[in-house]
ROGUTOR-442908 format. One line per field, with one value per atom (N, C-alpha, C, O): atom name; residue number from 1; x, y negated, z; residue in one letter. Coordinates in steps of 0.2 Angstrom, whole numbers. Layout:
# ROGUTOR-442908
name	c(CA ...) $
resi	c(NUM ...) $
xx	c(X ...) $
yy	c(Y ...) $
zz	c(Z ...) $
resn	c(a ...) $
***
This chain:
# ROGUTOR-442908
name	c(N CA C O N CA C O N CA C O N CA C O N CA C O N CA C O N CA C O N CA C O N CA C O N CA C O N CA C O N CA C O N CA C O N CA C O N CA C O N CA C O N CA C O N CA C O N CA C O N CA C O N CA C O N CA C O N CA C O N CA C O N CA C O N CA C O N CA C O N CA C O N CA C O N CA C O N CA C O N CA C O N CA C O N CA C O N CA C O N CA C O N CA C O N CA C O N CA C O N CA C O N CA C O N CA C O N CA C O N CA C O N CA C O N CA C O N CA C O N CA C O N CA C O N CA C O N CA C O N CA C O N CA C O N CA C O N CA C O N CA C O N CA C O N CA C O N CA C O N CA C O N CA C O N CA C O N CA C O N CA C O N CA C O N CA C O N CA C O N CA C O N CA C O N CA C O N CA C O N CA C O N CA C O N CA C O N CA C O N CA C O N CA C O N CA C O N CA C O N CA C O N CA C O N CA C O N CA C O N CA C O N CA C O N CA C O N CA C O N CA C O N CA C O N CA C O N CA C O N CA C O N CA C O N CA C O N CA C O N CA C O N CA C O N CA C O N CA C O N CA C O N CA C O N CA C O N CA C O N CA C O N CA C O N CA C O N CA C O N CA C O N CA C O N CA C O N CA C O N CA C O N CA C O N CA C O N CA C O N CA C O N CA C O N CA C O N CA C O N CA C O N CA C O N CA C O N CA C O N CA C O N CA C O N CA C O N CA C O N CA C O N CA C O N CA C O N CA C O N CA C O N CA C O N CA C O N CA C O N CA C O N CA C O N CA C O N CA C O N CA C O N CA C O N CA C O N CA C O N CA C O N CA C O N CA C O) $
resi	c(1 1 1 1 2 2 2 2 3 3 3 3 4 4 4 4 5 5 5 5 6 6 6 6 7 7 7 7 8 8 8 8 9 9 9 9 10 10 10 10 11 11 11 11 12 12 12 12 13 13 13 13 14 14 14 14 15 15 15 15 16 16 16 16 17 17 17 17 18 18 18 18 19 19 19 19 20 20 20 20 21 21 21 21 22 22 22 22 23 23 23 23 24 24 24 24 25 25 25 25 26 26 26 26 27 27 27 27 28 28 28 28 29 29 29 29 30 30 30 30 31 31 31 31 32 32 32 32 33 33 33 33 34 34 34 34 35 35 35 35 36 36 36 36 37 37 37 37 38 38 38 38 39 39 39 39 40 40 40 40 41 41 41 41 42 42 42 42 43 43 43 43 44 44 44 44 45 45 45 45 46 46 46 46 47 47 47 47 48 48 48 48 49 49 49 49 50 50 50 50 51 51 51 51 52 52 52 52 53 53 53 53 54 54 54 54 55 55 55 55 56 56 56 56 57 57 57 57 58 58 58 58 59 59 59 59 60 60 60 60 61 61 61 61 62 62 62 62 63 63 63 63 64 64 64 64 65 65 65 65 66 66 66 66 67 67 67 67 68 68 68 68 69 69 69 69 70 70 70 70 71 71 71 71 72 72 72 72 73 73 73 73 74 74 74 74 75 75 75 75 76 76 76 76 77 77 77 77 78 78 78 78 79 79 79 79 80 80 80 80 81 81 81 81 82 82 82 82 83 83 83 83 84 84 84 84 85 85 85 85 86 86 86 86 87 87 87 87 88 88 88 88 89 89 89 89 90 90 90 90 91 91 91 91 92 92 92 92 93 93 93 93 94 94 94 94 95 95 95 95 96 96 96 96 97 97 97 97 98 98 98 98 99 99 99 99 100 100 100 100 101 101 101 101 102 102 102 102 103 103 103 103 104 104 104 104 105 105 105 105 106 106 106 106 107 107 107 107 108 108 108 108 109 109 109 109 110 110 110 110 111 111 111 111 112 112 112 112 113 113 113 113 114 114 114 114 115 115 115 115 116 116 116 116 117 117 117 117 118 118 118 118 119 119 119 119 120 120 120 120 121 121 121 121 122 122 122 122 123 123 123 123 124 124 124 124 125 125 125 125 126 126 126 126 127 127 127 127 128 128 128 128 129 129 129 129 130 130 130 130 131 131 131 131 132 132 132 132 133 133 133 133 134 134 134 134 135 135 135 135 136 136 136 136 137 137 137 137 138 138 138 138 139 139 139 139 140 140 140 140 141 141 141 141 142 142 142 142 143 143 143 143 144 144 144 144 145 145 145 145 146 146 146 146) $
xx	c(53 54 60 61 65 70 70 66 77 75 83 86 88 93 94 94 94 94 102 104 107 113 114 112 117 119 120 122 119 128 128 134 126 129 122 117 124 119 114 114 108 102 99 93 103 102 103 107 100 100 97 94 98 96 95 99 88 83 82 79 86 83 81 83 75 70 74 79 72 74 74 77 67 67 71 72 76 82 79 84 73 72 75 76 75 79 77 74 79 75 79 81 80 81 80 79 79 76 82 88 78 81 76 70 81 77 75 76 72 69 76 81 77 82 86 92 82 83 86 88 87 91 96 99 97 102 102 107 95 92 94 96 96 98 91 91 85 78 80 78 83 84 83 85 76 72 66 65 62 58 57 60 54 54 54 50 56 54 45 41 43 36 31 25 34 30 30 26 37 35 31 30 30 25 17 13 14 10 9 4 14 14 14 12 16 15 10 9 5 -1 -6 -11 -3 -8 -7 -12 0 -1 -3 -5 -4 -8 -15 -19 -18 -23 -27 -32 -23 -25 -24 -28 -19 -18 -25 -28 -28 -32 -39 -42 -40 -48 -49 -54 -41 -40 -41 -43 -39 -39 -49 -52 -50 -58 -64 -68 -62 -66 -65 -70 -60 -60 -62 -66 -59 -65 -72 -75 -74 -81 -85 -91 -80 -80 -82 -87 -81 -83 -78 -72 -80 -76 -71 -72 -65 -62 -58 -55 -58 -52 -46 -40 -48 -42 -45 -51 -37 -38 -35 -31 -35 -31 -33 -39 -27 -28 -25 -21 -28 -26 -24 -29 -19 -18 -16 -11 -21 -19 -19 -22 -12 -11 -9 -7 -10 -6 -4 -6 1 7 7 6 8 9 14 18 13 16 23 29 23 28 31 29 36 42 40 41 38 40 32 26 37 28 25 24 24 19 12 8 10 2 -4 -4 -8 -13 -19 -23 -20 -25 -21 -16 -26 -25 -30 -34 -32 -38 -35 -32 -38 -38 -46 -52 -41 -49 -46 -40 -51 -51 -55 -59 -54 -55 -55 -51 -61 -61 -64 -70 -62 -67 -68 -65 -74 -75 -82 -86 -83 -92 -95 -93 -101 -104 -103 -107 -97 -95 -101 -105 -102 -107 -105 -100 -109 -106 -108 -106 -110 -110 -105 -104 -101 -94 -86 -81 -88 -83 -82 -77 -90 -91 -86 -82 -88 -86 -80 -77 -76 -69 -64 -59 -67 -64 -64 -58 -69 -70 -67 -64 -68 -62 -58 -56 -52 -47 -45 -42 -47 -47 -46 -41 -52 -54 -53 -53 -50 -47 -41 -37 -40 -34 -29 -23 -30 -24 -19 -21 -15 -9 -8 -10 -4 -4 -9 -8 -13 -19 -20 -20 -22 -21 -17 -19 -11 -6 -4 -1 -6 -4 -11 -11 -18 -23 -23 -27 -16 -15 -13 -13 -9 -5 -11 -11 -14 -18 -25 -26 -28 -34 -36 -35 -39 -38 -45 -49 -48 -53 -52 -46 -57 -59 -64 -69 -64 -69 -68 -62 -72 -73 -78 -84 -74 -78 -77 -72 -84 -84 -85 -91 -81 -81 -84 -80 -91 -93 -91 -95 -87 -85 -92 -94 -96 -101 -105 -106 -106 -111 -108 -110 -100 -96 -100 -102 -105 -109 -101 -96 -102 -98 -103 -108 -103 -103 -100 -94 -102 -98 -100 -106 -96 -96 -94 -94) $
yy	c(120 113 111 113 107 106 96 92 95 88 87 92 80 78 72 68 70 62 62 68 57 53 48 43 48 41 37 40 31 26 22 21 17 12 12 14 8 7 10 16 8 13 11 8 14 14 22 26 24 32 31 26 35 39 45 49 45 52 55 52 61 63 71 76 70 74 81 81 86 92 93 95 89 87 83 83 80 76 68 64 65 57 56 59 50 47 40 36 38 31 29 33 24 20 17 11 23 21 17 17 13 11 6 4 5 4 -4 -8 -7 -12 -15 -11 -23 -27 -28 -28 -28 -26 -21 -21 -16 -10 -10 -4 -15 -15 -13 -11 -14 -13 -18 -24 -17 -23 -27 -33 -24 -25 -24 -28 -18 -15 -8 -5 -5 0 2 -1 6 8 12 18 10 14 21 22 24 33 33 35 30 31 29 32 23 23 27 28 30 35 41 45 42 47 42 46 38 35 34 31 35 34 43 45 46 52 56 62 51 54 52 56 44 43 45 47 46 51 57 60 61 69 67 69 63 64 58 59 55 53 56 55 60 67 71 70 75 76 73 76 67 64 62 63 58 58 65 65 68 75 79 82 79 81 77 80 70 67 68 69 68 70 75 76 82 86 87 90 83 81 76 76 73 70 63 61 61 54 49 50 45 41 34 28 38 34 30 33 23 20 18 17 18 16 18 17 21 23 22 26 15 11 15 16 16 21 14 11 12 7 10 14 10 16 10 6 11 5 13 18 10 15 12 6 16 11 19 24 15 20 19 14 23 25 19 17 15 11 14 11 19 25 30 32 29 34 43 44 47 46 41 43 34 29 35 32 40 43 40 36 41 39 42 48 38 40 39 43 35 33 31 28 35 31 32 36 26 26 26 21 30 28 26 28 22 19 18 15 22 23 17 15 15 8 12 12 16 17 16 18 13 11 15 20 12 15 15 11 18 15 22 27 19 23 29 34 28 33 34 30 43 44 44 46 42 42 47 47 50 59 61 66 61 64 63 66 54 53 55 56 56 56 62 63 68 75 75 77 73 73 70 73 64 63 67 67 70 74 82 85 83 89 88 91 81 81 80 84 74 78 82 83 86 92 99 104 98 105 106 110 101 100 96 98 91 86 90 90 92 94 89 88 83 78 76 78 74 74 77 75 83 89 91 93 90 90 84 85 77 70 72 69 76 75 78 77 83 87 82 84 75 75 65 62 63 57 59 64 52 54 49 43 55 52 51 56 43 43 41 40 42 38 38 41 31 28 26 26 24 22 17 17 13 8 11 15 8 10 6 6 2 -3 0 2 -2 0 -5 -10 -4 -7 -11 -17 -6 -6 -13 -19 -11 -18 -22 -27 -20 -26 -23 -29 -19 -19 -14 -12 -13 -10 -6 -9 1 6 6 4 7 7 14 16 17 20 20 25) $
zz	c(-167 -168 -164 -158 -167 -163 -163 -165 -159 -159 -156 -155 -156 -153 -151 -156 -146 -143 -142 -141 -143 -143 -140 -142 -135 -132 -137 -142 -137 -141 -136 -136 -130 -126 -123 -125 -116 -110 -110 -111 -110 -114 -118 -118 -124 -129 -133 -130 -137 -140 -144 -143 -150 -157 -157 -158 -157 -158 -164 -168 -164 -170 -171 -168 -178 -178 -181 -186 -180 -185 -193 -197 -191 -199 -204 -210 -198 -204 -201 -199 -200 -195 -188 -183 -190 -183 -181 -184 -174 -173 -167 -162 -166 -162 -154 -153 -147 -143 -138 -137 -135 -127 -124 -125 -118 -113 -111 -116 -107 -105 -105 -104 -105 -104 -97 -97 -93 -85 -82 -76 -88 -86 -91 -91 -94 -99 -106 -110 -108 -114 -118 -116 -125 -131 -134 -137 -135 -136 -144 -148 -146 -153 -156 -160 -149 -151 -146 -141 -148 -146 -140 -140 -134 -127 -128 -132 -126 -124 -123 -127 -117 -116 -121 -122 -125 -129 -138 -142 -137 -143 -141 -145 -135 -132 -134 -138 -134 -136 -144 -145 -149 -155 -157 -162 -153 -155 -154 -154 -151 -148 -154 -157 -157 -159 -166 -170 -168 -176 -175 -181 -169 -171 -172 -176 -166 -166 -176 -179 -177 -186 -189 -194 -188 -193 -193 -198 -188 -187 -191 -195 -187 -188 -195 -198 -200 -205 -211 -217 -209 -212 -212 -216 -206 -205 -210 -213 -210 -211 -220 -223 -223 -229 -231 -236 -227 -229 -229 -233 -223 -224 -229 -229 -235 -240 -237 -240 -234 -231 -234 -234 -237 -241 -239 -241 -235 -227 -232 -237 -231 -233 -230 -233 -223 -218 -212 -210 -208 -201 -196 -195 -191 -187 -179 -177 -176 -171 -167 -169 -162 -156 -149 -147 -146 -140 -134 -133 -128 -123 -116 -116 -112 -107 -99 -98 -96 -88 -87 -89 -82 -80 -71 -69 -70 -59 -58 -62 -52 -51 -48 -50 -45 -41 -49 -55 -45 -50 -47 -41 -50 -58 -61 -61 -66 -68 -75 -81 -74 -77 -81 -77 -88 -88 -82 -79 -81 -77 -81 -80 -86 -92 -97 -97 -103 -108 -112 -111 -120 -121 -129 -132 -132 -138 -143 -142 -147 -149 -157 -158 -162 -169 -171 -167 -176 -181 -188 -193 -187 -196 -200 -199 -207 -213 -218 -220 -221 -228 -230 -228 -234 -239 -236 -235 -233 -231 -226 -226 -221 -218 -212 -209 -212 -207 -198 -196 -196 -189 -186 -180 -187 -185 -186 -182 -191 -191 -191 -191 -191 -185 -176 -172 -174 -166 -166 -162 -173 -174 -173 -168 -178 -179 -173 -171 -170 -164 -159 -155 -157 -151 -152 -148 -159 -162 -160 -155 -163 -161 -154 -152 -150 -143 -139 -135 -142 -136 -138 -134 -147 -148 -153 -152 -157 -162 -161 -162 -158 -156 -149 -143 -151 -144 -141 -135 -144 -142 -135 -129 -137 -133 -128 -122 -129 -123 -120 -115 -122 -115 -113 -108 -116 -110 -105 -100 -108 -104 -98 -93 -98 -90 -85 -79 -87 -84 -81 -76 -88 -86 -91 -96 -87 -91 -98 -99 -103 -111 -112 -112 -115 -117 -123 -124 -128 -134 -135 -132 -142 -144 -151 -153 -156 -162 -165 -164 -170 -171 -179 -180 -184 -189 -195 -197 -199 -205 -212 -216 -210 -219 -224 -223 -229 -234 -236 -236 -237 -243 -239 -241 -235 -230 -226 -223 -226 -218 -214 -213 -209 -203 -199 -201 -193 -189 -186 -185 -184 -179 -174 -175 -168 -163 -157 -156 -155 -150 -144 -141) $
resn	c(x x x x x x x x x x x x x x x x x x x x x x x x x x x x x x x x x x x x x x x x x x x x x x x x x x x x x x x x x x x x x x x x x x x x x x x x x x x x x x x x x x x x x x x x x x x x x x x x x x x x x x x x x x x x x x x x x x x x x x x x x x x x x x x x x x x x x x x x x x x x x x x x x x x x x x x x x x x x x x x x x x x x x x x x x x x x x x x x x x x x x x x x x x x x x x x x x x x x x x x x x x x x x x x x x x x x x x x x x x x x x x x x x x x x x x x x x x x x x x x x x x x x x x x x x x x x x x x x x x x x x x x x x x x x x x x x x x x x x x x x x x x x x x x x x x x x x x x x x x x x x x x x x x x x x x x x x x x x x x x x x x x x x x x x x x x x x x x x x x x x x x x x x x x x x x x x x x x x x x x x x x x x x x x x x x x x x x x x x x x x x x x x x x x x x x x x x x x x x x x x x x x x x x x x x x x x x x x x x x x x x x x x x x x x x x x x x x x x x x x x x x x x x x x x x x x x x x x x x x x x x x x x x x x x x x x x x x x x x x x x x x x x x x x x x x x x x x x x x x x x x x x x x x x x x x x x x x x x x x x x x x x x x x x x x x x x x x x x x x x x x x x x x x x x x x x x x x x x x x x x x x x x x x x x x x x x x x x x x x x x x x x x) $
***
């Protein structure tokens, strides 16, 4: 896996993926940010939160659970002292569909977690990663919660 970030002015950069994708980071305005991309720390947050839906979405199909939507919510705090590292972060799944069993989301979550999400396991060396999940059955509108 390869990867390439590019100045173009103040802090401002263009990351781009091996695969051929690219995106636009920079910094807070304070440091001379244009407010015309996405923080670095937070595409560590967005990259946390697409492995681990990779995952939970992936398991729960193969468990034939009939998922219609998967909203990952990712809230974090950072070290007040440099380096402002995560020290917590919480991820909480929002997932719907008819009838899903809640035995196999608790499954998939804690899979992804504690054995499939990389993501996850390496930000969990450095803060600590909770989750949790709420569960929208189409069929009845009721919620599940964890």
């Amino acid at each position: 896996m390869k990867a390439r970030v590019k100045w173009i002015e103040d802090v401002q950069f263009i990351g781009e993926s091996g695969t051929g994708h690219s995106l636009i980071m920079d910094g807070p305005e304070e440091r001379g940010g244009h407010g015309t991309g996405i923080r670095p720390m937070e595409l560590l947050l967005l990259g946390l939160g697409g492995c681990t839906s990779f995952d939970v979405v992936e398991m729960l199909k193969k468990s034939r659970q009939d998922i219609e939507d998967c909203v990952v919510e990712i809230s974090a705090k950072r070290s007040e002292k440099i380096p402002k590292i995560f020290t917590h972060i919480h991820v909480h799944f929002i997932i719907t569909g008819d009838n899903i069993k809640e035995s196999q989301v608790k499954r998939a979550v804690s899979l992804s977690a504690g054995k499939y999400c990389s993501a996850s396991l390496m930000l969990g060396k450095a803060a600590e990663v909770t989750h949790d999940y709420v569960i929208i059955d189409t069929a009845t509108e009721n919620k599940q919660t964890s």
